[in-house]
Structure formats: C-alpha cells, structure tokens
C-alpha atoms as one frame of an Amber mdcrd trajectory, in Angstrom:
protein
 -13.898 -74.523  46.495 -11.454 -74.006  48.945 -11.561 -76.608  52.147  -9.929
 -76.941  55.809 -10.063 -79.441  58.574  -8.035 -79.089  61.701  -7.150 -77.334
  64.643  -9.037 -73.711  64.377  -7.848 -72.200  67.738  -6.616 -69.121  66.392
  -8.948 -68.793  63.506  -6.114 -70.007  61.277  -8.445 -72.141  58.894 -10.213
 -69.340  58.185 -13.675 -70.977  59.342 -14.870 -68.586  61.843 -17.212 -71.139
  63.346 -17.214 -73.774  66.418 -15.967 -76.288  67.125 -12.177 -75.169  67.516
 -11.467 -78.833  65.596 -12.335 -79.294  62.704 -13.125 -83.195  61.904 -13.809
 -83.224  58.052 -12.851 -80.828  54.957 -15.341 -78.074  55.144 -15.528 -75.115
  52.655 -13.834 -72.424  53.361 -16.776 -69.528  52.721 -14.732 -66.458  53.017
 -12.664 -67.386  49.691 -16.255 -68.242  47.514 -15.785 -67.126  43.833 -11.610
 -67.257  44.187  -9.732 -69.981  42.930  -6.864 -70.670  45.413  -3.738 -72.201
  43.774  -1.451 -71.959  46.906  -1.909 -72.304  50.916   0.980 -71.557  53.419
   0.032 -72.315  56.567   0.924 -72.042  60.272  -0.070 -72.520  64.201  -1.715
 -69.576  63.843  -1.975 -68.103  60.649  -2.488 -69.301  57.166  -2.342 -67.287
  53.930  -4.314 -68.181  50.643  -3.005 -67.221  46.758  -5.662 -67.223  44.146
  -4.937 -67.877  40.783  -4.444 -63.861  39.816  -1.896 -63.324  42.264  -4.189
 -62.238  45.081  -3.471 -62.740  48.777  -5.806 -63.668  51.636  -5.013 -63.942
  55.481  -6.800 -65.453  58.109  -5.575 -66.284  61.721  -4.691 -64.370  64.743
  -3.162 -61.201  64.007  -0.457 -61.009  66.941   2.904 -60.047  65.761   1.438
 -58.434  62.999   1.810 -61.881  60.897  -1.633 -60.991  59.122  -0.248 -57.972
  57.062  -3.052 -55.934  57.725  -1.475 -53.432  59.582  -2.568 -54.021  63.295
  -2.424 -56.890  65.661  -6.327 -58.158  65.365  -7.306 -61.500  64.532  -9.263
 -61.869  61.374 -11.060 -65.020  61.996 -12.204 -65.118  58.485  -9.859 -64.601
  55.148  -9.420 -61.113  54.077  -8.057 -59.559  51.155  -4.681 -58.322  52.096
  -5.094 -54.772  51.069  -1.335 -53.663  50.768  -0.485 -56.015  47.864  -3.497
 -55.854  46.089  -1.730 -54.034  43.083   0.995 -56.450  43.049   0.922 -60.024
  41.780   1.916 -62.356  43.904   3.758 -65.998  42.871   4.850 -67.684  46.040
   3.991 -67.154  49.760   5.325 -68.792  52.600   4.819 -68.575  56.738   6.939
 -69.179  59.811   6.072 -69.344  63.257   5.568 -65.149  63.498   5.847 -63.799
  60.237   4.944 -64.338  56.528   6.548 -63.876  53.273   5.035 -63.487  49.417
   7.558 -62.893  46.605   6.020 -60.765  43.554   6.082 -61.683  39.470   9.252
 -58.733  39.479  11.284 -60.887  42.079  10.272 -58.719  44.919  10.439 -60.431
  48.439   8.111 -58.766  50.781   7.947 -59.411  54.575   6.037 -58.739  57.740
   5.367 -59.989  61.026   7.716 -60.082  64.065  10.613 -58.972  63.721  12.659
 -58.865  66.853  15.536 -61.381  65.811  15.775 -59.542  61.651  13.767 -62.488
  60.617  12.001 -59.758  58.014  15.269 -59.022  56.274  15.070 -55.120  57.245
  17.369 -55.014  60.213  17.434 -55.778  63.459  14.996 -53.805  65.097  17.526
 -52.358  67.878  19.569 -51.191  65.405  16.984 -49.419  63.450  14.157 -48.438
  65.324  13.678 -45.270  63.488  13.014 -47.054  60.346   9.184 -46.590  58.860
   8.935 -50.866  58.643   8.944 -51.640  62.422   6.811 -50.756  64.935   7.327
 -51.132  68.799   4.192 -52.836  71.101   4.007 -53.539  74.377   2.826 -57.113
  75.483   0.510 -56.558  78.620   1.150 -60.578  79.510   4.876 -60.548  79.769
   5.156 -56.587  80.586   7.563 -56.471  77.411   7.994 -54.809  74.300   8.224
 -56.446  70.429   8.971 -55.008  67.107   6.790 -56.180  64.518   6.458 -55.003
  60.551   2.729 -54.419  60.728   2.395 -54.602  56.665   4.573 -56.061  53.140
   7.651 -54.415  53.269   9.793 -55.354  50.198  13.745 -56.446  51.489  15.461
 -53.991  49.249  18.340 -55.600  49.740  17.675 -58.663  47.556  15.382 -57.245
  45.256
C-alpha cells in the first residue's frame, strides 16, 4: 500500500478526504492493487510510478501540471492516459510542471511553460506550435502558456 500524511490543500496527496492536514500515514485508496516504486512530489501536485512503468497524478490541475490535458484538479490519482503505452523510469516535479523520462531515453514534459521550462521553446516565440496552449487567468486578468499533456523534448531525445 501506498501512504500520505501532510498538507492536502490542493488534493496533492491524493486523499480526497477532510481534513486538509493530514496527521498520520493513511492509505492512499486511489492507487489499491498498484505497487508504487517512485513518488515526486510538489505544493500542489504529486505524481506516482508503479512498478510497470505506469504514471498516476493527483493534485490541482492549474498550469496543466497534471498531464491530463485540461486545468482541473483531480483530487484523487488518475491514470495518466497519454503515457499509458510508454514505460516510464523516472519522474520528477517542479513548482508548475512535471517531467517522466521513458525506458528509450525519452524526456517528456508538461505544465507551464511561460519561461521554456518544458524544453519546447519559449512560448512567445512559438505560439503556433501544437505543445502550448494559451489561457486566460480570470484572477490576475492575464494570459499563460501551458503544455496541457507529455510532450517529448525532441531536442534531447
């Protein structure tokens, strides 16, 4: 079993449950019959890697640091869909975007984007490109580029 204790304000243990602090190591339900061999974890996001490769993601979705393709928090862990038919080795999180690297070598990103922190450009420069995608933020009244799903950085693969 899988098991988290912490600070659960944005869903990042993967609990979906109250209180927003966690006290002691509970199990982690969502990830029941999956042996998890690696966690990468964040403020607000936390990925899982089970022992065939497989990728999870839990936390809030904003900046598209989930993977799933859209901004929505998934307070519970989810499959991420996109590498499914890729084994994964290594994954790895920063403050607004994640990172797994595949058993070919492959290094795929997503999440915010807005300084090149995905490896695929800076998104001023290529804002035609399929990986990013522009959203406004209603609370600031500004705009971000984000890379709303895995995106393998050609460029060192």
């Amino acid at each position: 079993a899988t098991f988290a204790f912490g600070e659960n304000h944005r869903f990042q243990l993967g609990l979906h449950n109250e209180p927003t602090v966690q006290g002691v190591p509970t199990p982690i339900l969502g990830l029941e019959g999956h042996v998890v061999t690696r966690v990468a974890t964040g403020a607000s996001h936390t990925l899982f890697l089970t022992e065939y490769g497989r990728v999870f993601v839990t936390g809030s979705g904003f900046s598209g640091i989930l993977g799933t393709g859209d901004l929505q928090d998934r307070p519970q862990p989810c499959l991420l869909e996109s590498l499914a038919h890729t084994v994964i080795l290594d994954i790895a999180v920063g403050v607004r975007h994640s990172a797994a690297v595949s058993e070919k070598g492959q290094v795929f990103t997503w999440g915010n984007a807005d300084f090149g922190q995905c490896g695929l450009g800076i998104p001023t420069d290529v804002l035609d490109a399929d990986e990013h995608v522009i959203a406004y933020q209603p609370r600031t009244g500004t705009t971000f580029a984000y890379v709303a799903k895995p995106h393998v950085v050609l460029t060192l693969f």
